[in-house]
C-alpha positions as CSV (number, residue, x, y, z in Angstrom):
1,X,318.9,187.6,260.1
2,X,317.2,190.9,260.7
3,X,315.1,190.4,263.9
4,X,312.9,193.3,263.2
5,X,311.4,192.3,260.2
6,X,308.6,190.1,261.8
7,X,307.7,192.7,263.7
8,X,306.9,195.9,261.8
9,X,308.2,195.8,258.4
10,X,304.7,196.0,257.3
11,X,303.9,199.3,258.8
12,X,305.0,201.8,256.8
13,X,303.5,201.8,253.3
14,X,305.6,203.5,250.7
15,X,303.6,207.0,250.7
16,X,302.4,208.0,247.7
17,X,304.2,211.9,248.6
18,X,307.4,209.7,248.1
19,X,307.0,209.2,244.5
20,X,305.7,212.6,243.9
21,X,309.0,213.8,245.7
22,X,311.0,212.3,243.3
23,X,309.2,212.6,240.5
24,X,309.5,216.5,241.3
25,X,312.7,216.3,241.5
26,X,314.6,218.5,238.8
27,X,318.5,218.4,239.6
28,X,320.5,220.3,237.0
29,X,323.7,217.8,237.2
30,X,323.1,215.1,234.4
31,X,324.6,212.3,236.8
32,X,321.9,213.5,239.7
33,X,319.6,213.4,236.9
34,X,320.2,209.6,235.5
35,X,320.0,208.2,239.2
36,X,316.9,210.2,240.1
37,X,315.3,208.9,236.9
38,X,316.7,205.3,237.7
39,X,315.0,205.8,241.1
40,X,311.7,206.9,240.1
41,X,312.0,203.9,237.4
42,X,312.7,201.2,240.4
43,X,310.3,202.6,243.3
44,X,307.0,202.4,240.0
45,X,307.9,198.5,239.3
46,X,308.3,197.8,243.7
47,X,312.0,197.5,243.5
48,X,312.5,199.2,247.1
49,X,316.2,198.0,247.3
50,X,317.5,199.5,243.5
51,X,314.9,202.9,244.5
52,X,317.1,203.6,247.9
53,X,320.4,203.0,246.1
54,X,319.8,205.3,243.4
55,X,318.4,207.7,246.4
56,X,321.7,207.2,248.6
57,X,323.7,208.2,245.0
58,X,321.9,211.8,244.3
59,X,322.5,212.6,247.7
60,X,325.7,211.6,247.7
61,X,326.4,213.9,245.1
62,X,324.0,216.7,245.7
63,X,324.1,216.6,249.6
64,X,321.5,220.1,248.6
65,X,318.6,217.7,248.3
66,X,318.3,216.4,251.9
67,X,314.9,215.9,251.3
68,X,315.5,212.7,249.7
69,X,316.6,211.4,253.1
70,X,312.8,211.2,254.5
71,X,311.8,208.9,251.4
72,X,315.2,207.1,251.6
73,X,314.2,205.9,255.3
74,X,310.9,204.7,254.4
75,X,312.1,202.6,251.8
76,X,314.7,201.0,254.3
77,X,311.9,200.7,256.9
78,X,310.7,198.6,254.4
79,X,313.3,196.6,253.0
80,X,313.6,195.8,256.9
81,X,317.0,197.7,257.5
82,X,316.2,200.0,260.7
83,X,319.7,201.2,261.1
84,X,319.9,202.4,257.6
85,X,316.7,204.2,258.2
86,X,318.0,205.9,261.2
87,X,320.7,207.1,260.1
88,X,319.0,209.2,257.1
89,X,316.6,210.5,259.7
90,X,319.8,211.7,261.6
91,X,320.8,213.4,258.6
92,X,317.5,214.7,257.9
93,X,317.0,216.0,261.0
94,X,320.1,217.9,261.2
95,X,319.6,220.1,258.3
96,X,315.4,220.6,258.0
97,X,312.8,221.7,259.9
98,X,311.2,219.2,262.7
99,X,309.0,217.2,260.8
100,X,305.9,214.6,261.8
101,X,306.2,212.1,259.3
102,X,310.0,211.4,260.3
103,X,309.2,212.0,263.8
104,X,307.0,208.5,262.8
105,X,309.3,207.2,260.8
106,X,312.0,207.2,263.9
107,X,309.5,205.6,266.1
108,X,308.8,202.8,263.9
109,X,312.9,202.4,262.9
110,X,313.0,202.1,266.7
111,X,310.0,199.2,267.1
112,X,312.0,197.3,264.3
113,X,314.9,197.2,266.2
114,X,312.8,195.7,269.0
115,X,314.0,198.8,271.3
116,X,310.3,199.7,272.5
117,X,311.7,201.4,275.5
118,X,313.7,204.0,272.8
119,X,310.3,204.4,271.0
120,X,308.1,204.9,273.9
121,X,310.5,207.6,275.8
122,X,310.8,209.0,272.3
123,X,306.8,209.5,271.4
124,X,305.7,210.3,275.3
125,X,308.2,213.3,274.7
126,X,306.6,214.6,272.0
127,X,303.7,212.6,270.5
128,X,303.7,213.2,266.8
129,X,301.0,212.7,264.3
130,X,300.9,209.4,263.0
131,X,298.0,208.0,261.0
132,X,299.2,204.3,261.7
133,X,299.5,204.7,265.5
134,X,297.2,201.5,266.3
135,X,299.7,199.7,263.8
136,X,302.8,201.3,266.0
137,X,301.3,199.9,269.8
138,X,300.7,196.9,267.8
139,X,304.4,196.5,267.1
140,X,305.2,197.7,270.6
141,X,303.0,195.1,272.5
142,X,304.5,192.2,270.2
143,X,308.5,193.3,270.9
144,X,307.4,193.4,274.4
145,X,305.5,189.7,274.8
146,X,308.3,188.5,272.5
147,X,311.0,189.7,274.5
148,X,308.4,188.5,277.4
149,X,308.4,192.3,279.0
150,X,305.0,191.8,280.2
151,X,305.2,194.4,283.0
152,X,306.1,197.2,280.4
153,X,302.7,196.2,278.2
154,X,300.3,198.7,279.9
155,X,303.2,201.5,279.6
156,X,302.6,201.0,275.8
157,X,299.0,201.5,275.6
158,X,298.9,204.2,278.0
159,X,301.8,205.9,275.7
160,X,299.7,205.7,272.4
161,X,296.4,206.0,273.9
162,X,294.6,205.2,271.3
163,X,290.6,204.2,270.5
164,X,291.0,202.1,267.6
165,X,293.6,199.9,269.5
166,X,293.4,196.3,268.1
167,X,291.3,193.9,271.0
168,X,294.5,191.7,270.7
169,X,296.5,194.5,271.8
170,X,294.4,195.2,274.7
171,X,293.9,191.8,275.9
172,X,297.7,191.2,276.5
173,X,297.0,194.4,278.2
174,X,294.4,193.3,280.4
175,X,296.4,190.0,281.0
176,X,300.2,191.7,282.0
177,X,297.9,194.0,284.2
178,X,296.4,191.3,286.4
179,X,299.9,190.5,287.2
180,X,301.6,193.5,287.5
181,X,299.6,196.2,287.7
182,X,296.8,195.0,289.4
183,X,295.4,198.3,290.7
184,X,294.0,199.0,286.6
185,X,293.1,195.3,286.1
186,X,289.6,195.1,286.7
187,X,289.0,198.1,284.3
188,X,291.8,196.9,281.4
189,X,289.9,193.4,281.7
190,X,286.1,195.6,281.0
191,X,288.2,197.4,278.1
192,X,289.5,194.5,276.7
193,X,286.6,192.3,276.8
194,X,284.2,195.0,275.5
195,X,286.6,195.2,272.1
196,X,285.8,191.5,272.1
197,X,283.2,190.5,269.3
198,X,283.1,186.8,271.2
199,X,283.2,186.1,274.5
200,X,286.2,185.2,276.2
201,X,286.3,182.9,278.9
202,X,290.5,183.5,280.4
203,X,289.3,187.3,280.6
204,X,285.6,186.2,282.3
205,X,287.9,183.9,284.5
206,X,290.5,186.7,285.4
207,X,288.0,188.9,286.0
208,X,286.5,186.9,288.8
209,X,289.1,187.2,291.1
210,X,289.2,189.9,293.1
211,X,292.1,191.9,294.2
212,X,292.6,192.0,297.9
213,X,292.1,195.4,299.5
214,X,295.4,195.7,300.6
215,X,297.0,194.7,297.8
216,X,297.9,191.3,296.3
217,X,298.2,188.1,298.1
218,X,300.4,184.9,297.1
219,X,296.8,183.6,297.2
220,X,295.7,186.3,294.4
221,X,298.9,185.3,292.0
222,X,298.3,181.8,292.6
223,X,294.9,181.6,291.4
224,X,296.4,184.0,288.6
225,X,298.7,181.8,287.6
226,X,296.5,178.7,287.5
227,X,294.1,180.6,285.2
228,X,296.8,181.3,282.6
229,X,298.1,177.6,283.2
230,X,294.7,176.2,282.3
231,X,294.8,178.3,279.0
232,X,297.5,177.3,278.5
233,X,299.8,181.3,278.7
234,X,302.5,179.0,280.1
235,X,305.5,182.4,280.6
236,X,302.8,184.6,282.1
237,X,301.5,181.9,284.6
238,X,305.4,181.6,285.4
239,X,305.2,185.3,286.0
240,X,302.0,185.2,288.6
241,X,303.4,181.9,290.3
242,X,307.0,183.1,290.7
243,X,305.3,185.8,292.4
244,X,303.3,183.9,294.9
245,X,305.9,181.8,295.8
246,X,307.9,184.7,296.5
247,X,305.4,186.0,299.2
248,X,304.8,182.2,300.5
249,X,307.2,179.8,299.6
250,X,305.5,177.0,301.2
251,X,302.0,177.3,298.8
252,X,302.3,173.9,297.5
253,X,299.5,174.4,294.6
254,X,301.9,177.7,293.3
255,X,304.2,175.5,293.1
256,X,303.0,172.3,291.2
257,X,301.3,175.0,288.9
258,X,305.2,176.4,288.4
259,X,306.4,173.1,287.5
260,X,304.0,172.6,285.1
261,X,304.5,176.3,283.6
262,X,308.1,175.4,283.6
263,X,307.9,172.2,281.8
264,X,306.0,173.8,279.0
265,X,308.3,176.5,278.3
266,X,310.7,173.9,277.8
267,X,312.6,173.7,281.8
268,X,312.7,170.6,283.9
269,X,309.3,171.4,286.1
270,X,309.7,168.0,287.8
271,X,311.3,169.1,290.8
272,X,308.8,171.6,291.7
273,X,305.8,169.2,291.0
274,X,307.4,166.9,293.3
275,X,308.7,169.1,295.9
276,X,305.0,170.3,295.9
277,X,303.8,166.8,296.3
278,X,306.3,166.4,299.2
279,X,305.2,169.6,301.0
280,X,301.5,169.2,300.7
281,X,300.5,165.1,300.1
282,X,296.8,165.9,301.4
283,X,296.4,168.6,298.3
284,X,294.0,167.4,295.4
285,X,295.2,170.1,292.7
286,X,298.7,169.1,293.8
287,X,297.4,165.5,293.0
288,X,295.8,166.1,289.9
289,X,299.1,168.0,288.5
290,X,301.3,165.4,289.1
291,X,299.2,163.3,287.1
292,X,298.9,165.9,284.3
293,X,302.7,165.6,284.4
294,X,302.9,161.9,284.2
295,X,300.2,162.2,281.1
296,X,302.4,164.4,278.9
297,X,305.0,162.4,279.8
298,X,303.3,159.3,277.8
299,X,303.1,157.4,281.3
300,X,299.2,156.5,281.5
301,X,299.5,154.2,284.4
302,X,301.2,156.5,286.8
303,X,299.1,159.6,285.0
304,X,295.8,157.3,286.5
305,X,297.2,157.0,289.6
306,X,297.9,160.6,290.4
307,X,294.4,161.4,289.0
308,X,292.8,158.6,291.5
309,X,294.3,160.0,294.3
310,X,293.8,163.2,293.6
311,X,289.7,162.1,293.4
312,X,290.1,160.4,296.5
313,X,290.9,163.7,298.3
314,X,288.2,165.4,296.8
315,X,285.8,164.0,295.0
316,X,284.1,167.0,293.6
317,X,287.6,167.7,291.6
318,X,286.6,167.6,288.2
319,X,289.7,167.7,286.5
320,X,290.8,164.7,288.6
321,X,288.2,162.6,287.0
322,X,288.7,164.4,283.4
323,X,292.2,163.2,284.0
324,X,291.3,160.0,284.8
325,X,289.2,160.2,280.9
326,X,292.2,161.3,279.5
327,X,294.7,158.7,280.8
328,X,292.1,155.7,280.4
329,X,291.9,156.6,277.2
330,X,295.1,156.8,276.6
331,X,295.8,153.3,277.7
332,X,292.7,152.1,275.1
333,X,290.3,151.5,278.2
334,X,287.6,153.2,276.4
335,X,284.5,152.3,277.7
336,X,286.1,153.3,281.1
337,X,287.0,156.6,279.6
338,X,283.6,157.5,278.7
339,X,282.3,157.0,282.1
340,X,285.3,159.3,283.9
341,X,284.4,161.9,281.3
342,X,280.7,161.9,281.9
343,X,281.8,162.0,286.4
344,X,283.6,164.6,285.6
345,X,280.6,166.8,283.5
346,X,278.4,165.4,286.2
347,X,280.5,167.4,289.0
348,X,281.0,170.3,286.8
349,X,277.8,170.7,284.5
350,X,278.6,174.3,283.5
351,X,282.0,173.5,282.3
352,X,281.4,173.5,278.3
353,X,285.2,171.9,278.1
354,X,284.2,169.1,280.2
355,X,281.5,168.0,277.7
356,X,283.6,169.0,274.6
357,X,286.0,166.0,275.9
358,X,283.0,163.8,276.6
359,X,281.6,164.4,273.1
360,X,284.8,164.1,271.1
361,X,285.9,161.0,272.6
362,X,282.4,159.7,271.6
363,X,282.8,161.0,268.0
364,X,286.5,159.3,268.0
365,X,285.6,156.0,269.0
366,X,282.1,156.4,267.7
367,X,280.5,155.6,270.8
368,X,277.1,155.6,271.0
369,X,276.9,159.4,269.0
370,X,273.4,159.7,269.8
371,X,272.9,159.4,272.6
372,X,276.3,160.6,274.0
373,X,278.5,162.3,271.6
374,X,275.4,164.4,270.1
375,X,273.9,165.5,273.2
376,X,277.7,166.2,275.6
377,X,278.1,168.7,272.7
378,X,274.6,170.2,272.7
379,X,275.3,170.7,276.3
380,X,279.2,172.8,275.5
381,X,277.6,175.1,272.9
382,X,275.0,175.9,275.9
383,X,277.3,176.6,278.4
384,X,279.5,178.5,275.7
385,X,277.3,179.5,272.7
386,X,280.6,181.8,271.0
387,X,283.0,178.9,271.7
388,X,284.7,177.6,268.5
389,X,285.3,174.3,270.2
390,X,282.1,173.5,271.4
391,X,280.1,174.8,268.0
392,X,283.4,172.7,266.3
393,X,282.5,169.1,268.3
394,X,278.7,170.0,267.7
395,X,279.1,170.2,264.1
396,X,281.2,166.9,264.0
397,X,278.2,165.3,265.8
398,X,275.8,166.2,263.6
399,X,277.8,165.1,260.3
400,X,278.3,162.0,262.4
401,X,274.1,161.3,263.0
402,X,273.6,162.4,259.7
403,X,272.9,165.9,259.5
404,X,275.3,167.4,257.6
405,X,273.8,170.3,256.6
406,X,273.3,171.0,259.9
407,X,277.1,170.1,260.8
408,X,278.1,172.3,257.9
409,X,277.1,175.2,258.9
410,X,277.8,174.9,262.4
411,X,281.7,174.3,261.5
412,X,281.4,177.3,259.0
413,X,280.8,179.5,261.9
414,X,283.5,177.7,264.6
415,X,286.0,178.7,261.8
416,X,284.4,182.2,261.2
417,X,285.2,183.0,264.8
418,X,288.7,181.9,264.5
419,X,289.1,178.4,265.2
420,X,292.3,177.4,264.2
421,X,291.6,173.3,264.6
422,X,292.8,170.8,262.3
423,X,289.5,168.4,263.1
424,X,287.0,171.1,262.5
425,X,288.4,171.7,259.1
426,X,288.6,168.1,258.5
427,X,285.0,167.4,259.6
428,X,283.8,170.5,257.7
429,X,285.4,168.9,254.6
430,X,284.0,165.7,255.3
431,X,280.6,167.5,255.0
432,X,280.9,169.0,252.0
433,X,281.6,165.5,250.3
434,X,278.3,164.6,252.2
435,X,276.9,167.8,250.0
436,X,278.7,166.2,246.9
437,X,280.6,170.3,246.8
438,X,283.8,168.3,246.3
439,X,286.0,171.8,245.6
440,X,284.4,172.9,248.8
441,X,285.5,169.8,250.6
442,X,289.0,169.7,249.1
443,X,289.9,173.4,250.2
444,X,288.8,173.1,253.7
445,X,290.9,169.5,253.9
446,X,293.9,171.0,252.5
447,X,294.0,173.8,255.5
448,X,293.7,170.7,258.2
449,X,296.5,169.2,256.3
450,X,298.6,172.1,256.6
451,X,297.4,172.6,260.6
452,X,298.2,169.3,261.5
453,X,300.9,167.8,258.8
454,X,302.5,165.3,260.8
455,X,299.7,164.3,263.2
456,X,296.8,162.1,263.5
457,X,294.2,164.4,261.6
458,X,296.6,166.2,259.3
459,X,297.4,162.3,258.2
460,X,293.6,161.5,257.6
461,X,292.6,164.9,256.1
462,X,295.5,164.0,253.4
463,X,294.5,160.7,252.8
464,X,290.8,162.1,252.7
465,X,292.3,164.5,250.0
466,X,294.1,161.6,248.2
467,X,291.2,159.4,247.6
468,X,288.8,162.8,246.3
469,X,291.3,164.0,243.9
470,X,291.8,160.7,242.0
């Protein structure tokens, strides 16, 4: 397996100069000659992996034309084979003239490899000219979440520094920063969120809490990690939490939120729920984790009873009585569900998510649509007008009243903006059957398929796409 290839394989176009090179080329030995030929034959047709063979032979025998070594590493950069690459820019660089193009070249041989630290020390040195450096802090920032160096993030874009930097890139900036380098945070988050075409709500939510003074407090890196928790950035909120705990071992919310970090990323999180529960009893978000744990554990009744005691404590908790929605629901107590989801939008009106679960438990069970379902998600695409979800569960309820038209084009834009939800594909193609644009319907069915293939709405949209095609 060659680990690099995900990760920057696609950066370096073979440059046109290459096949110029080579097609310049005018060795007088009549061996030199057949393999230059045979390489300038294989890089026209795309056969990167014949091209760099034929290369590695003239130089082989004509060790004169070192030149060939800058196009040989591009063509291994592509065929994924860093090492290779390297080791012709080695060569190179031993017998020409310092050079730009392989000084990029080396850097992005580097970020295949994954070693961004190399590549970073490597370009701060001397920053060459590269045309593709928003495509080379790309790379860097995915090596580092993969290898989950968050801390090292900010290093990267402060290294390439560059304008056209991708608003992905410099939203996991913005997010490693409120943990780790919290003193740029507040401007990385106004960065990030002006790159931003949509709003964003984790960025709006990080950006509302504000660093102490003196630095940060457990209290700052718990309300850190319980952002990324509710978004669901499960290793970053273990980042933020870890580090509150560390400063107060005793915060029992910190710690339910870490147990329920850890048991996404795949670790038990059950003793750290529960040793939260022990330490703090009287704590409502302590409450209302331990019945998010039961829920995902498939165990509805204990789920409801967490979420009940957790309303008890407080009952201006909305998630506690969201929870309670969610577990009811989960049992088949529907009509009981629909009340604790409309509690919990009546505690938090200005939470667009809260109605979304309202609306699209309506839509499910089609529950009363018009008068529930239709106006719960009227209310989410108020409180978030850019939200793919909310303009998503508005369109459903539209194609469920009747208005497909309507619905259309409000799932057309919830999937313009990105939404990557098997239902909102499946509802779109459900109104385009309502259109009678049966080609229309059957594309957008075939991508919730493919979103969802072995659950609940992956399993419609195929039947769906069964009974069209007959």
């Amino acid at each position: 397996m060659r680990p690099a290839a995900s990760v920057s394989v696609w950066l370096v176009p073979v440059c046109a100069g290459v096949l110029v090179l080579l097609l310049g080329v005018q060795p007088e030995a009549g061996r030199v000659s057949s393999h230059v030929r045979l390489a300038q034959a294989s890089l026209r047709r795309g056969l990167l992996g014949d091209a760099i063979n034929d290369l590695e032979e003239v130089i082989a025998f004509d060790p004169s034309l070192s030149a060939l070594h800058t196009p040989a590493a591009e063509m291994a950069l592509r065929l994924g084979q860093p090492q290779r690459a390297l080791a012709h820019l080695d060569a190179a660089d031993a017998l020409l003239p310092p050079d730009s193009l392989r000084e990029c070249l080396r850097v992005e041989a580097l970020l295949q490899q994954e070693d961004v630290a190399s590549a970073l020390t490597f370009w701060t040195a001397s920053p060459p000219s590269c045309p593709n450096k928003p495509a080379l802090l790309h790379a860097s920032v995915e090596a580092l979440w993969k290898t989950r160096a968050f801390a090292d993030v900010a290093g990267a874009v402060q290294a390439f520094n560059t304008s056209d930097a991708e608003p992905a890139d410099l939203r996991r900036a913005a997010m490693s920063d409120a943990v780790f380098h919290t003193e740029s945070s507040a401007s990385a988050i106004r960065r990030a969120l002006a790159s931003l075409d949509t709003p964003d709500a984790l960025l709006a939510e990080l950006g509302e809490i504000e660093v102490p003074s003196d630095g940060p407090t457990a209290a700052y890196y718990a309300a850190v990690g319980a952002v990324f928790v509710q978004h669901g950035e499960w290793p970053l909120a273990q980042e933020a939490l870890e580090l509150a705990l560390t400063q107060e071992p005793k915060l029992a919310v910190a710690r339910a939120y870490l147990g329920m970090a850890l048991q996404r990323s795949g670790e038990p999180g059950w003793p750290q729920i529960w040793g939260a529960l022990l330490s703090d009893p009287s704590s409502s978000a302590v409450w209302t984790i331990v019945g998010s744990y039961w829920l995902e554990s498939g165990n509805a009744t204990q789920a409801l009873r967490a979420y009940r005691q957790a309303e008890r404590l407080d009952a201006a908790n909305a998630a506690a009585a969201a929870g309670q929605g969610a577990a009811l629901a989960s049992a088949g107590r529907y009509s009981e569900a629909i009340e604790a989801y409309a509690r919990a939008t009546r505690i938090a009106p200005d939470n667009a998510q809260l109605w979304t679960l309202l609306s699209r438990l309506s839509l499910r069970l089609n529950f009363d649509v018009p008068s529930v379902g239709l106006p719960a998600a009227r209310n989410a695409v108020s409180q978030a007008p850019a939200s793919p979800s909310s303009l998503a569960t508005l369109g459903y309820a539209y194609v469920a009243v009747g208005e497909p038209r309507l619905g259309r084009r409000l799932l057309l834009r919830s999937v313009d903006l990105g939404a990557s939800d098997p239902e909102a594909y499946y509802q779109l193609g459900l109104a385009w059957i309502a259109a009678g644009d049966n080609e229309s319907s059957v594309a957008a069915l075939r991508v919730a398929a493919s979103l969802d293939p072995t659950g609940p709405i992956g399993q419609l949209a195929q039947r769906t796409l069964d009974a069209i095609q007959r």
